[in-house]
N, C-alpha and C positions, 0 to 999 in steps of 0.2 A: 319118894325115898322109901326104901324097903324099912321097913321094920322087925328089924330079924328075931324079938321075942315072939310075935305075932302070926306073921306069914312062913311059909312052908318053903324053907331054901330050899333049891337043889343045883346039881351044877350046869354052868352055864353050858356045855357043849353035850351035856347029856337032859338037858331040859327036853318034855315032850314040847312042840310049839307047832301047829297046823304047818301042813306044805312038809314038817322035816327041811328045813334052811342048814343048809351046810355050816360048816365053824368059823368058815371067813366070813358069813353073812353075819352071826350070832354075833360076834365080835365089831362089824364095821357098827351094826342095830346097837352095841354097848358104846361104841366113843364116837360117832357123828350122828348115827339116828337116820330117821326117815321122816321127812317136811315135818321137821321141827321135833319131833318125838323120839325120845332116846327109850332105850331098855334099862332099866335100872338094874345095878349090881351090886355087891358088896363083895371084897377081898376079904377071906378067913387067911391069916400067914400067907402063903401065896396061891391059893385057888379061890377063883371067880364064883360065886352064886348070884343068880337068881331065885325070882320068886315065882311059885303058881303065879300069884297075889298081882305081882309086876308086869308079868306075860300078860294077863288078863288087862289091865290100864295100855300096856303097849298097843295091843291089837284095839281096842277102845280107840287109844288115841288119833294112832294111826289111820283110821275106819274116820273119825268127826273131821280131820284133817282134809282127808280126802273128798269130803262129801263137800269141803267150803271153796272150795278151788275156783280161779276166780275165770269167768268166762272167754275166752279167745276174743279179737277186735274181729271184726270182717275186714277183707281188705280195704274195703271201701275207704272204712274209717282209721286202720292205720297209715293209710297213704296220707289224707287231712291232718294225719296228726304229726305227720313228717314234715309236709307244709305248712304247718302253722310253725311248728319248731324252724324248720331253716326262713321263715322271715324273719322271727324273734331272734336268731344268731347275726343274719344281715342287717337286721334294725340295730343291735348292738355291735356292728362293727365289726364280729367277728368270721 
């Protein structure tokens, strides 16, 4: 959560943020986020800020997220794992 006596607002569509992300990006990064990691903001009356402070935890978070991602099956083993699932459905009848 920003702490707006502490950290250094600015607005959210004129935030510097690596890459330059367009305002649709800016915006989807403030209310869904990216694998799990949202952008924090605060509402002054009606315009958006961020924070340096927030930018910096975003790209952090986003970066740790990324790094824990969980390995792909080999075909091998997702095919096994399909066959074991449809006996366990024909053992239960379904």
């Amino acid at each position: 959560m920003i702490d707006i006596q502490h950290e250094t607002l600015v607005p959210l569509n004129a935030a510097k943020i690596p890459g330059n992300p367009s305002s649709v990006t800016r915006w989807r990064w403030k209310l869904k986020g990216v694998r799990g990691c949202q952008l924090e903001t605060a509402t002054v009356g009606n315009r958006v800020f961020t924070s340096i402070e927030a930018i910096g935890r975003f790209i952090d978070g986003c970066s740790a997220s990324h790094s824990r991602q969980v390995p792909l099956r080999s075909p091998a083993k997702r095919e096994a794992a399909i066959r074991r699932a449809e006996a366990e459905l024909t053992k239960a009848g379904i």
